[in-house]
mmCIF file as Biopython writes it, N, C-alpha, C and O atoms, coordinates in Angstrom:
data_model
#
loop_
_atom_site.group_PDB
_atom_site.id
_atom_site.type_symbol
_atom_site.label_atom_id
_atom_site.label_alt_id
_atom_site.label_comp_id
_atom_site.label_asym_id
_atom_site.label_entity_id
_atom_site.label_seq_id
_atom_site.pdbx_PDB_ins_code
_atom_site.Cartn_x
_atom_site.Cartn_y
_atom_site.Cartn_z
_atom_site.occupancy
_atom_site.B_iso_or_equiv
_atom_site.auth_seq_id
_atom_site.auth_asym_id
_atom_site.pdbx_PDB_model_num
ATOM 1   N N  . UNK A ? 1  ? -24.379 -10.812 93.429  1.0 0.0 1  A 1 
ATOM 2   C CA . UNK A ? 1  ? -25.114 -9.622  93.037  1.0 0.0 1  A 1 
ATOM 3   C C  . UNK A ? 1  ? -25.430 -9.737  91.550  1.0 0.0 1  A 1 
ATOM 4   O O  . UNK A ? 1  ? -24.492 -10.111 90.846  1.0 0.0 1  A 1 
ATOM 5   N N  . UNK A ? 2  ? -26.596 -9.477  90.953  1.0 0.0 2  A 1 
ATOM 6   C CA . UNK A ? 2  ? -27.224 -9.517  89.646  1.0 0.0 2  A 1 
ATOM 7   C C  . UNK A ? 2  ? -26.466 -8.046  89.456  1.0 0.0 2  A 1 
ATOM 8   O O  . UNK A ? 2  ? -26.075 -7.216  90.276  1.0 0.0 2  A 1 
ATOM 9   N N  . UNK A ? 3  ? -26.428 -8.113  87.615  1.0 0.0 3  A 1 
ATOM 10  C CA . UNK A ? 3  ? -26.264 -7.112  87.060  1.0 0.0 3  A 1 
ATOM 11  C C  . UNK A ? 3  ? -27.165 -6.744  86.266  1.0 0.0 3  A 1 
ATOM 12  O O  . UNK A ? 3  ? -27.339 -7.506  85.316  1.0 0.0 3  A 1 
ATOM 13  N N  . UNK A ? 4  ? -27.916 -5.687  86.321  1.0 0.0 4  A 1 
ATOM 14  C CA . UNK A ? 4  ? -28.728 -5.246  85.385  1.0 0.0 4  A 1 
ATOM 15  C C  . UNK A ? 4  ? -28.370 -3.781  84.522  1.0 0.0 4  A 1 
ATOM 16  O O  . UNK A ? 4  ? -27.600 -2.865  84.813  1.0 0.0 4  A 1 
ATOM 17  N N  . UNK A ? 5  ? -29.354 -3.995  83.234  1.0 0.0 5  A 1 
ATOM 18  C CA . UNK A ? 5  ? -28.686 -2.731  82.633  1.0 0.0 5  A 1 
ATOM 19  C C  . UNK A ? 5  ? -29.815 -2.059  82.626  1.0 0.0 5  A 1 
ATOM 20  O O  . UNK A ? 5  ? -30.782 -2.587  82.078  1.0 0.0 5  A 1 
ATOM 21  N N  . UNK A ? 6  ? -29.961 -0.656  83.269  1.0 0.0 6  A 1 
ATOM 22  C CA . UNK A ? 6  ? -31.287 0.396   83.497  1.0 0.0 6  A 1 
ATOM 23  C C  . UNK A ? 6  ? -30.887 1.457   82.727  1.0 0.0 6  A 1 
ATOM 24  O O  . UNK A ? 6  ? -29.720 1.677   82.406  1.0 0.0 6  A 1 
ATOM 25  N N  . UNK A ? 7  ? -32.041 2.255   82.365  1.0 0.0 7  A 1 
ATOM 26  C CA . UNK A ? 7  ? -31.934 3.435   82.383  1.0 0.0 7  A 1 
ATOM 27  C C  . UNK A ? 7  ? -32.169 4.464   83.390  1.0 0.0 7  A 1 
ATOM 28  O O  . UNK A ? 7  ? -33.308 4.443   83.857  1.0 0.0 7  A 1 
ATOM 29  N N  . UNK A ? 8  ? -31.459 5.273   83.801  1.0 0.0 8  A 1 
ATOM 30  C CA . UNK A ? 8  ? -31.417 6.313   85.036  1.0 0.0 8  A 1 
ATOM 31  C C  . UNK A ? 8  ? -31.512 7.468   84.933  1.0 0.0 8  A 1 
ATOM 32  O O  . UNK A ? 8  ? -30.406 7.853   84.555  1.0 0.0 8  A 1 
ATOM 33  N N  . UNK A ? 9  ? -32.388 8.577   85.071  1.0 0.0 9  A 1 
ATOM 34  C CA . UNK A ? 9  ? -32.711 10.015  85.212  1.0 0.0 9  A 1 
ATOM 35  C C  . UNK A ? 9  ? -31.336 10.644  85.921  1.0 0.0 9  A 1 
ATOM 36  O O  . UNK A ? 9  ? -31.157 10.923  87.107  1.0 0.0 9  A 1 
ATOM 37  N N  . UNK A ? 10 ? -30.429 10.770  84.787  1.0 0.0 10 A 1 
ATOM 38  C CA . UNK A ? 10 ? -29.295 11.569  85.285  1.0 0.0 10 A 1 
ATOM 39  C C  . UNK A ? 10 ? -29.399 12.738  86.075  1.0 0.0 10 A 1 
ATOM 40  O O  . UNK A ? 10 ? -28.500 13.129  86.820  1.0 0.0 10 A 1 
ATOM 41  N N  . UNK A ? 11 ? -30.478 13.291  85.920  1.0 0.0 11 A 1 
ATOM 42  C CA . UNK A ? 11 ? -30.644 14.675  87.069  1.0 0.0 11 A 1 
ATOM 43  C C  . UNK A ? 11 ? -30.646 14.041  88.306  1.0 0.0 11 A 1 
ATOM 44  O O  . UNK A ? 11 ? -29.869 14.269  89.232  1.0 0.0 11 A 1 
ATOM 45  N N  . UNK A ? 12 ? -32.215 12.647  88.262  1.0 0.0 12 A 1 
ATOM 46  C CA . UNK A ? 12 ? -32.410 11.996  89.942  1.0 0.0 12 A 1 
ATOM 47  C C  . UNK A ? 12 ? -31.141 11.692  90.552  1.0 0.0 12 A 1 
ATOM 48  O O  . UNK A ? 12 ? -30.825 12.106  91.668  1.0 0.0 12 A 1 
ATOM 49  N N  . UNK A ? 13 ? -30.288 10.843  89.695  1.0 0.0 13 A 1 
ATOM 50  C CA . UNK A ? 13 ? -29.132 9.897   89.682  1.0 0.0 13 A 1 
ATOM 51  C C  . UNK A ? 13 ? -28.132 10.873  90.547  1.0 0.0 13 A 1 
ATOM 52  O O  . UNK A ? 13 ? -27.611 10.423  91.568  1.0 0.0 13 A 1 
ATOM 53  N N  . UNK A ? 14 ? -27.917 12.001  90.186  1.0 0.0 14 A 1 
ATOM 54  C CA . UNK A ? 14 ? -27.109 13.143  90.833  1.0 0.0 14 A 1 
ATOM 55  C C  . UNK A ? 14 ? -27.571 13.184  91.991  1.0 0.0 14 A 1 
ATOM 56  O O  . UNK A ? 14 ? -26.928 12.554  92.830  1.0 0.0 14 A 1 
ATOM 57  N N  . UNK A ? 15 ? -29.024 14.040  92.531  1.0 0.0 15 A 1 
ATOM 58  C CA . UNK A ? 15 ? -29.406 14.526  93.508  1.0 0.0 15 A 1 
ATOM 59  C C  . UNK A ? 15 ? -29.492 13.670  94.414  1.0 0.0 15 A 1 
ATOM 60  O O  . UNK A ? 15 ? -29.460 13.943  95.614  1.0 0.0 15 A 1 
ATOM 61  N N  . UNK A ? 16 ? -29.650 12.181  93.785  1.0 0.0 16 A 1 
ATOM 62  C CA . UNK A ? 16 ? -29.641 10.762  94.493  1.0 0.0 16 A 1 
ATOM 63  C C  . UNK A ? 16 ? -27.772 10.720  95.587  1.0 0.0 16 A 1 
ATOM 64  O O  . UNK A ? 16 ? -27.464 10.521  96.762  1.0 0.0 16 A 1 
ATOM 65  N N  . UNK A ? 17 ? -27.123 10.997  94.463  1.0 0.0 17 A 1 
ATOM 66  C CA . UNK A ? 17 ? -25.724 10.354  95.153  1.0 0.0 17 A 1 
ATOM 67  C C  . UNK A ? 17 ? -25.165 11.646  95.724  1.0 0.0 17 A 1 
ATOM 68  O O  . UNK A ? 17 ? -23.988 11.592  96.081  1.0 0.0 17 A 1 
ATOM 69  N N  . UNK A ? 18 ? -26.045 13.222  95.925  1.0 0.0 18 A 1 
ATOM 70  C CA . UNK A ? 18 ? -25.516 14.064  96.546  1.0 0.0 18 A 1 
ATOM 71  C C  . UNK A ? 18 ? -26.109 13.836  98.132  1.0 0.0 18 A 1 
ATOM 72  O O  . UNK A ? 18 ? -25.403 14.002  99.126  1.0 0.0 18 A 1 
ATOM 73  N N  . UNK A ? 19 ? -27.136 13.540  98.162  1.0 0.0 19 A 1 
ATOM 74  C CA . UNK A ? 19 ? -27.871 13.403  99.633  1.0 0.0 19 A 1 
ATOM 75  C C  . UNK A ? 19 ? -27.349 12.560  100.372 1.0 0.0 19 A 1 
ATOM 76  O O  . UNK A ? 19 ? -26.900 12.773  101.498 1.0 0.0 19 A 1 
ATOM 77  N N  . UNK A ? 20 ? -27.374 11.484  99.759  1.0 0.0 20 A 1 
ATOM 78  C CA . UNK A ? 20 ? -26.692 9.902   100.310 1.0 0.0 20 A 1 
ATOM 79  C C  . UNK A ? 20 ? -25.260 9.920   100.226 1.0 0.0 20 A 1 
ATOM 80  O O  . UNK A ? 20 ? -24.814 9.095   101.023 1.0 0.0 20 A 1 
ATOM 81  N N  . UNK A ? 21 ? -24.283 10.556  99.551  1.0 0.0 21 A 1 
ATOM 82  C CA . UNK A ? 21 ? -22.820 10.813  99.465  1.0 0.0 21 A 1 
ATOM 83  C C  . UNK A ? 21 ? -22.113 9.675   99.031  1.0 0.0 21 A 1 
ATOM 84  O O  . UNK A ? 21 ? -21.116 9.181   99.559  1.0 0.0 21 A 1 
ATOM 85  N N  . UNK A ? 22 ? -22.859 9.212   97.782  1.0 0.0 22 A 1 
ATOM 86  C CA . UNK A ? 22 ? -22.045 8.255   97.106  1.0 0.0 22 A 1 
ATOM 87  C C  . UNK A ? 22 ? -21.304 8.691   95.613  1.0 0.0 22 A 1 
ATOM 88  O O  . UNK A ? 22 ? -21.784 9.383   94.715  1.0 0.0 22 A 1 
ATOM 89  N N  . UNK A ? 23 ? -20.201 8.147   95.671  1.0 0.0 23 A 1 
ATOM 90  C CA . UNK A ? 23 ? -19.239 8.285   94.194  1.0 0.0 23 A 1 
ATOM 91  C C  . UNK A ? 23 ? -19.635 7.579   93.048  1.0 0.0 23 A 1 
ATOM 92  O O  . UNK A ? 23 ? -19.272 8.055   91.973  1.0 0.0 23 A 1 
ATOM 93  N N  . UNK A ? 24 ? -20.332 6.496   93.041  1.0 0.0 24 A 1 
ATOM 94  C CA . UNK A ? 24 ? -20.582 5.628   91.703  1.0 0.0 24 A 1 
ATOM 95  C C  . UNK A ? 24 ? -22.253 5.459   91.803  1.0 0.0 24 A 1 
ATOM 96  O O  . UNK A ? 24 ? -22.874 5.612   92.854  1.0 0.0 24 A 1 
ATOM 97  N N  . UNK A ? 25 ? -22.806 5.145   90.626  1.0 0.0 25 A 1 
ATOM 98  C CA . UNK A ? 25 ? -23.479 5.066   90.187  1.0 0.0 25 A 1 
ATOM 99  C C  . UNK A ? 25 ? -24.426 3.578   91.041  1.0 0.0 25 A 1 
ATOM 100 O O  . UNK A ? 25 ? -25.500 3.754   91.615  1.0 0.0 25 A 1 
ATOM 101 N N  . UNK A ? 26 ? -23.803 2.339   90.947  1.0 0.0 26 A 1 
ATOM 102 C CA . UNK A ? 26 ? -23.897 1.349   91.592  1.0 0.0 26 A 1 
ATOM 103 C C  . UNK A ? 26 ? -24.235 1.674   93.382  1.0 0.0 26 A 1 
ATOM 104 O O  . UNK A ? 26 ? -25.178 1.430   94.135  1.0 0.0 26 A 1 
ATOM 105 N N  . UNK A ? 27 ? -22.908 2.340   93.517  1.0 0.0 27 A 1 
ATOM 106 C CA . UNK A ? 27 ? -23.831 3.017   95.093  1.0 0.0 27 A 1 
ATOM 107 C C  . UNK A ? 27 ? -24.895 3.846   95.395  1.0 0.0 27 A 1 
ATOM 108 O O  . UNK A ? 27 ? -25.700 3.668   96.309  1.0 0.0 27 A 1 
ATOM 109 N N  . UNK A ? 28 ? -24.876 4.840   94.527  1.0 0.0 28 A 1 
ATOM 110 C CA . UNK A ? 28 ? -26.158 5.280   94.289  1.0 0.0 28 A 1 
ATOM 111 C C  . UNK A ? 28 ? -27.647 4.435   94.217  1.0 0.0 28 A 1 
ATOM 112 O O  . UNK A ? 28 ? -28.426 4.373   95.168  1.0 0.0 28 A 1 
ATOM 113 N N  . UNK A ? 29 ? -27.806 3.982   93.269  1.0 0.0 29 A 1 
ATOM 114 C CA . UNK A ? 29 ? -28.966 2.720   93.336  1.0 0.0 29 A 1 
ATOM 115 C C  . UNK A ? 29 ? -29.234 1.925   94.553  1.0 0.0 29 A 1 
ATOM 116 O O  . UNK A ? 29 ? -30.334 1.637   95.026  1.0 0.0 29 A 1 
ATOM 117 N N  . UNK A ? 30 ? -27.716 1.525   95.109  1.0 0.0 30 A 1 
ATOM 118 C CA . UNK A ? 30 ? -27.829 0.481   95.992  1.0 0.0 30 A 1 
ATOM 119 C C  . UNK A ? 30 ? -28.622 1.376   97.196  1.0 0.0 30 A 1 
ATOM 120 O O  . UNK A ? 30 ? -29.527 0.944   97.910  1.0 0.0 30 A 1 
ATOM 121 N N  . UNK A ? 31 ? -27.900 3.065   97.236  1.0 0.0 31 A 1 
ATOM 122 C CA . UNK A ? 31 ? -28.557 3.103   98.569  1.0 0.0 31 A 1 
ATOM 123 C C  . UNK A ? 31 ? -29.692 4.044   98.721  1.0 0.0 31 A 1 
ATOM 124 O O  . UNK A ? 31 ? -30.152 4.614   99.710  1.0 0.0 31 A 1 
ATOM 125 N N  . UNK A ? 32 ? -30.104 4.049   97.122  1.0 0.0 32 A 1 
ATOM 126 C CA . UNK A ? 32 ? -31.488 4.652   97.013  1.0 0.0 32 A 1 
ATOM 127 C C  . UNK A ? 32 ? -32.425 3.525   97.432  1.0 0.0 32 A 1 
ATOM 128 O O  . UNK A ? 32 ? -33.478 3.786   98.015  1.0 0.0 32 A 1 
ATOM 129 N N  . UNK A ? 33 ? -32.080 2.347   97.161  1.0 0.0 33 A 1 
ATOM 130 C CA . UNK A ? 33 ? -33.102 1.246   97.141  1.0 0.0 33 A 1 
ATOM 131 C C  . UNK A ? 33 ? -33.130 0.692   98.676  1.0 0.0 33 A 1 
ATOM 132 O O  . UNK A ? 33 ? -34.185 0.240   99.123  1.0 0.0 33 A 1 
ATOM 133 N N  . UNK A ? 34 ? -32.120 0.731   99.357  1.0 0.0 34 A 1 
ATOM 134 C CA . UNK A ? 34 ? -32.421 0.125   100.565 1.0 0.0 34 A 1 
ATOM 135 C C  . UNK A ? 34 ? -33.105 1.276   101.284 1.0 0.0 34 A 1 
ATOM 136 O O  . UNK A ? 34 ? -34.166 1.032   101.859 1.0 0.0 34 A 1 
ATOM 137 N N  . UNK A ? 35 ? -32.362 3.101   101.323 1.0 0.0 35 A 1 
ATOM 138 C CA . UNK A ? 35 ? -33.280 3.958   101.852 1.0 0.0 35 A 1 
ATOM 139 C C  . UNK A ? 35 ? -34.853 3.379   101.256 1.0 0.0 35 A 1 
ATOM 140 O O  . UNK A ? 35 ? -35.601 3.606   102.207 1.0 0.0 35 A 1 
ATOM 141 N N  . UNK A ? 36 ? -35.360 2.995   100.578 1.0 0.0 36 A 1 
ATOM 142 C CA . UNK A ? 36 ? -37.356 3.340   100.155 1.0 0.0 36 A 1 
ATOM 143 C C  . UNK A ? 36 ? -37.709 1.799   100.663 1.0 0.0 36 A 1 
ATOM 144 O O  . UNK A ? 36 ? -38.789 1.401   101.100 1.0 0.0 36 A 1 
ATOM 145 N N  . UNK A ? 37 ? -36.477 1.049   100.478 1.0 0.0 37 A 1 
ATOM 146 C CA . UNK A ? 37 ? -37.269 -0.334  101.675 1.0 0.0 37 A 1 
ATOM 147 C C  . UNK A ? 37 ? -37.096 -0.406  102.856 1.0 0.0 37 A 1 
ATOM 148 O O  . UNK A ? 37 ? -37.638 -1.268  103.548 1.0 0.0 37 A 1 
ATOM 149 N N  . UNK A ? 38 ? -36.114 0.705   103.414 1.0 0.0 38 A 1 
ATOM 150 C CA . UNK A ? 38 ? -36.376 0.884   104.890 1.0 0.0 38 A 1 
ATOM 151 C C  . UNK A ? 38 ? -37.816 1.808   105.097 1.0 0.0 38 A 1 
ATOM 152 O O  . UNK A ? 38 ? -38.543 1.631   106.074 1.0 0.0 38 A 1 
ATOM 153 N N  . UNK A ? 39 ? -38.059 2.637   104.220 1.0 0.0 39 A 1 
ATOM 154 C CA . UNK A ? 39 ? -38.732 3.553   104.424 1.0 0.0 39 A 1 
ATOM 155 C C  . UNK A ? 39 ? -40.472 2.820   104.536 1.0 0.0 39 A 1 
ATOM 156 O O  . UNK A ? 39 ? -41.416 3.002   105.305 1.0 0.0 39 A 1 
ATOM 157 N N  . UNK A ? 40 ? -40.311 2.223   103.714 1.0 0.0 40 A 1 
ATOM 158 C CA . UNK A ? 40 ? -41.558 1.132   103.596 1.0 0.0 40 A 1 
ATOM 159 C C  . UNK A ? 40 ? -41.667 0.509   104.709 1.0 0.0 40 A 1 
ATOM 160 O O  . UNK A ? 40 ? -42.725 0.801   105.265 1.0 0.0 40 A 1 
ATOM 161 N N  . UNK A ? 41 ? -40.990 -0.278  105.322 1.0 0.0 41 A 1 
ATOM 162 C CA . UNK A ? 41 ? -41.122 -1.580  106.478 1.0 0.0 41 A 1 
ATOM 163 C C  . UNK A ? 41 ? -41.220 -0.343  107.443 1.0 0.0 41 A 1 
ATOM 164 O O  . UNK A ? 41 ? -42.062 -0.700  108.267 1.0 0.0 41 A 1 
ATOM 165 N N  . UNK A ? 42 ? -40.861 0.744   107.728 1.0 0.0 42 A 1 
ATOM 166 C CA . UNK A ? 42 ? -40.698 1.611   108.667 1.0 0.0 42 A 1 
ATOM 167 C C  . UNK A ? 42 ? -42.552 2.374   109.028 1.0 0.0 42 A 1 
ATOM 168 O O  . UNK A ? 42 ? -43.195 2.498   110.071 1.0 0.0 42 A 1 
ATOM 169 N N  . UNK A ? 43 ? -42.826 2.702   107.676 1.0 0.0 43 A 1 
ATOM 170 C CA . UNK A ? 43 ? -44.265 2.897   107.717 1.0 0.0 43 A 1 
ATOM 171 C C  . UNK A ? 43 ? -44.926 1.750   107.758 1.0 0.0 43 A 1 
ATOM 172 O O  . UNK A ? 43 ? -45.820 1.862   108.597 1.0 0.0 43 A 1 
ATOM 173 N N  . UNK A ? 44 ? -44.928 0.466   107.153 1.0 0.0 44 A 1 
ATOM 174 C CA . UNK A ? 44 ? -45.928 -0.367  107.252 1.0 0.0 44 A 1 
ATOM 175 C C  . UNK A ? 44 ? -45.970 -0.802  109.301 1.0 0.0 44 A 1 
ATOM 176 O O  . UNK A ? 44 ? -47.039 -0.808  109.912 1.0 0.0 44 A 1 
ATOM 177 N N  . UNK A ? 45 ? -44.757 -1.076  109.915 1.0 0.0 45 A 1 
ATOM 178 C CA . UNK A ? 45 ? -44.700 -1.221  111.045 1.0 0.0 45 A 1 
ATOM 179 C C  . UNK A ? 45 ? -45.604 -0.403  112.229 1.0 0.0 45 A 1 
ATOM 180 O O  . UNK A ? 45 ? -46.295 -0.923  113.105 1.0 0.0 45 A 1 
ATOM 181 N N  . UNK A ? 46 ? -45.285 1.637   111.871 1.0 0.0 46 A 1 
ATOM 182 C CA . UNK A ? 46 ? -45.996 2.196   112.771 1.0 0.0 46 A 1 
ATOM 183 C C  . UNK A ? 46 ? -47.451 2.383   112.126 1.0 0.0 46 A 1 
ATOM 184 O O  . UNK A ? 46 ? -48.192 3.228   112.629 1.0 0.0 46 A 1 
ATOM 185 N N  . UNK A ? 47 ? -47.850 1.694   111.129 1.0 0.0 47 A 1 
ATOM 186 C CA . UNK A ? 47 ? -48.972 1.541   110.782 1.0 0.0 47 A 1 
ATOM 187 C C  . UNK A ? 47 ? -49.773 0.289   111.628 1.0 0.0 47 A 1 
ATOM 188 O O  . UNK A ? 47 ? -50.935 0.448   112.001 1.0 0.0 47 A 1 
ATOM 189 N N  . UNK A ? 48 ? -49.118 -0.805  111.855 1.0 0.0 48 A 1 
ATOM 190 C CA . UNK A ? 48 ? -49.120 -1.865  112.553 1.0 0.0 48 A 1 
ATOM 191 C C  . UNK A ? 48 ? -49.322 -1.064  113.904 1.0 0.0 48 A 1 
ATOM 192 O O  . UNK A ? 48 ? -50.475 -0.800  114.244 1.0 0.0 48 A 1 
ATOM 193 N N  . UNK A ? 49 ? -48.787 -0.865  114.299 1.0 0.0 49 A 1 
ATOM 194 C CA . UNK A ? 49 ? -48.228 0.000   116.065 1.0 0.0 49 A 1 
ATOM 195 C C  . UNK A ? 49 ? -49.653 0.659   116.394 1.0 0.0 49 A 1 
ATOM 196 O O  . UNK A ? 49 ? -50.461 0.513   117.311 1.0 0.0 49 A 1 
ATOM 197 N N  . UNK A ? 50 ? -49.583 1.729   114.828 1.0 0.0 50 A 1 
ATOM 198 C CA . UNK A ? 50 ? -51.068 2.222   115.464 1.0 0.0 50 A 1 
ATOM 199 C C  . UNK A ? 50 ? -52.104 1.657   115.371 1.0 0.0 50 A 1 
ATOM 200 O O  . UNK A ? 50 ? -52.936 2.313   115.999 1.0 0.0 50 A 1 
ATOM 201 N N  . UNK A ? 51 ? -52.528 0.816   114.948 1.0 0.0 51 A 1 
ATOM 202 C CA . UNK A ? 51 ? -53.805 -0.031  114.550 1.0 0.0 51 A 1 
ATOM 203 C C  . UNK A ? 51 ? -53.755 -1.391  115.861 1.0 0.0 51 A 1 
ATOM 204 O O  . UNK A ? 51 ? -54.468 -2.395  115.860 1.0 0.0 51 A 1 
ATOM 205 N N  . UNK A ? 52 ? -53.120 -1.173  116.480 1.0 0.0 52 A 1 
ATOM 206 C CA . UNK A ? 52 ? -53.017 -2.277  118.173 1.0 0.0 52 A 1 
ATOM 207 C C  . UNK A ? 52 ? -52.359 -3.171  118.195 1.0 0.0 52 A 1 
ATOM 208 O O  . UNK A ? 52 ? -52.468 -4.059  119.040 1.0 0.0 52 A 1 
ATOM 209 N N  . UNK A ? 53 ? -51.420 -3.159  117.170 1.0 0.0 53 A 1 
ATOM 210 C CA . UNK A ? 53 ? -49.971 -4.222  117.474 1.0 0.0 53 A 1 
ATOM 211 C C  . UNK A ? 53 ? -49.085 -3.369  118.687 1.0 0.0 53 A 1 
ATOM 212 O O  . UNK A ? 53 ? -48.655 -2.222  118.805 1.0 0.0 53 A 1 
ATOM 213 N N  . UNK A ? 54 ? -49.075 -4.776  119.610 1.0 0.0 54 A 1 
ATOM 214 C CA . UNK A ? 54 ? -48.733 -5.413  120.686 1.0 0.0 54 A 1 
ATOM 215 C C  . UNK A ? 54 ? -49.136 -4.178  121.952 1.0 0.0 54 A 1 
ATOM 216 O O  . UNK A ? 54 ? -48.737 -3.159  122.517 1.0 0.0 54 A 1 
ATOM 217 N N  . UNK A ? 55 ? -49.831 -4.810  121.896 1.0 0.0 55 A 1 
ATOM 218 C CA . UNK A ? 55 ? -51.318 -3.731  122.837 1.0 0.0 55 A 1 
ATOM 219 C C  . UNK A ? 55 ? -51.103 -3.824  124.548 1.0 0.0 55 A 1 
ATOM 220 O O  . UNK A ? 55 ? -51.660 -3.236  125.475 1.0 0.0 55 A 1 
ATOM 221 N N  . UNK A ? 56 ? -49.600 -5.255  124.470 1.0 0.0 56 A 1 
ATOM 222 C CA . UNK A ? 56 ? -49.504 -5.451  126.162 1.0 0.0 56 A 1 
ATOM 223 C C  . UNK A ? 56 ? -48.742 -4.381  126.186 1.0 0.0 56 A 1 
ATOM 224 O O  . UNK A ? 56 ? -48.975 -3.725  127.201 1.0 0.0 56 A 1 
ATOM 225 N N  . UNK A ? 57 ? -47.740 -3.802  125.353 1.0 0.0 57 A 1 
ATOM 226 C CA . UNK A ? 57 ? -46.657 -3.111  125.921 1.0 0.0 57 A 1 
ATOM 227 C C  . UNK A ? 57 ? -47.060 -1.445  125.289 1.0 0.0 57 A 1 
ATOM 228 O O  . UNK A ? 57 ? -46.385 -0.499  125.696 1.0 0.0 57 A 1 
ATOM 229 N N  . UNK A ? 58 ? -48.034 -1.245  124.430 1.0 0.0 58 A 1 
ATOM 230 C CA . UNK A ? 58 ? -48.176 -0.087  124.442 1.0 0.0 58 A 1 
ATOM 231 C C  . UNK A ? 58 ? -49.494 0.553   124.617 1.0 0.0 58 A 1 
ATOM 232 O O  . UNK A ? 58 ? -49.891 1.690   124.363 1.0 0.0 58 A 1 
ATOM 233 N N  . UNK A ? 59 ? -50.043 -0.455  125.105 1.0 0.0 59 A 1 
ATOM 234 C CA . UNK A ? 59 ? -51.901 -0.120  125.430 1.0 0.0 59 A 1 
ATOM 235 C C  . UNK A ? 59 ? -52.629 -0.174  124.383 1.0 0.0 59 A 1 
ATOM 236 O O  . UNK A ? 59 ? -51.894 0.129   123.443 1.0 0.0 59 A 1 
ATOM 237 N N  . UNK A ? 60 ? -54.043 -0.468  123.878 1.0 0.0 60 A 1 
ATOM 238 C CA . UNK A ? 60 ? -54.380 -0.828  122.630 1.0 0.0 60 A 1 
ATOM 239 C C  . UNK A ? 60 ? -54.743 1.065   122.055 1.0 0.0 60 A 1 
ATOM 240 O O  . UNK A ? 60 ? -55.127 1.982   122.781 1.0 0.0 60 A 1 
ATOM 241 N N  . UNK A ? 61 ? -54.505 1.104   120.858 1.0 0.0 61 A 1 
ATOM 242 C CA . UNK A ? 61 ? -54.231 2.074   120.482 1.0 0.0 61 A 1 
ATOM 243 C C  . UNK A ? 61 ? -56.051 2.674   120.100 1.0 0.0 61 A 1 
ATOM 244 O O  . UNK A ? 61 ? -56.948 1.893   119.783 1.0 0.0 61 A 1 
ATOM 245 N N  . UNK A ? 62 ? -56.247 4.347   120.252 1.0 0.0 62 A 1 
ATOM 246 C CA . UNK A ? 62 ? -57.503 4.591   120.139 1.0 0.0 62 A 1 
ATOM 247 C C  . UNK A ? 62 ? -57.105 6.477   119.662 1.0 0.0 62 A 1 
ATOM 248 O O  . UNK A ? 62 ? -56.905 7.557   120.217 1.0 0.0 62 A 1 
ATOM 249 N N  . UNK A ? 63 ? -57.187 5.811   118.135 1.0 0.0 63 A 1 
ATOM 250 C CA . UNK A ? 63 ? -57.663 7.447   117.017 1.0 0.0 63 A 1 
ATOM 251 C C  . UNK A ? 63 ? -58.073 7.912   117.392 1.0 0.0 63 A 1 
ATOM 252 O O  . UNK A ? 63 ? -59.039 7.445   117.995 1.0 0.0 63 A 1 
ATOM 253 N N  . UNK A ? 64 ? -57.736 9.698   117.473 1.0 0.0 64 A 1 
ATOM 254 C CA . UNK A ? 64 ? -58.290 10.424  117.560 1.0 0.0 64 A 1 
ATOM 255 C C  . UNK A ? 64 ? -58.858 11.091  119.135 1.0 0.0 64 A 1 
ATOM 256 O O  . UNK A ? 64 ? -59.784 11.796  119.538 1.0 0.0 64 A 1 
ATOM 257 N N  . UNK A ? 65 ? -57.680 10.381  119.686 1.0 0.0 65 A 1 
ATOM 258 C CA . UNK A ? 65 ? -57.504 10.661  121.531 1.0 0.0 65 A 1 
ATOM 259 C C  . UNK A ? 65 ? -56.331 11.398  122.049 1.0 0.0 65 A 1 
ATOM 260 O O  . UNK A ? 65 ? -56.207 11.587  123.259 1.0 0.0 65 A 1 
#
């Protein structure tokens, strides 16, 4: 694991490790950052889904039907 030295919005940093229920600072980050890259691959995917990825198993997809 790299160590870096950031600066952090102590207000975010809080509201960050109250939602997610972490004690340190390090967990905080860690699981702010994997929540917004799940969150990403999660939208880019049903973005995929809707635009006619894999069209055998879910029929090709048609906006606005």
């Amino acid at each position: 694991m790299a160590r870096t030295v950031i600066d952090v919005d102590d207000t975010l940093l809080a509201e960050a490790a109250e939602i997610f229920g972490t004690t340190t600072k390090v967990a905080t980050v860690n699981a702010a950052l994997e929540d917004g890259i799940k969150r990403r691959k999660r939208e880019s995917f049903f973005t995929w889904l809707s635009e006619g990825g894999l069209p055998y198993l879910t029929g090709q997809a048609h906006p606005g039907e």
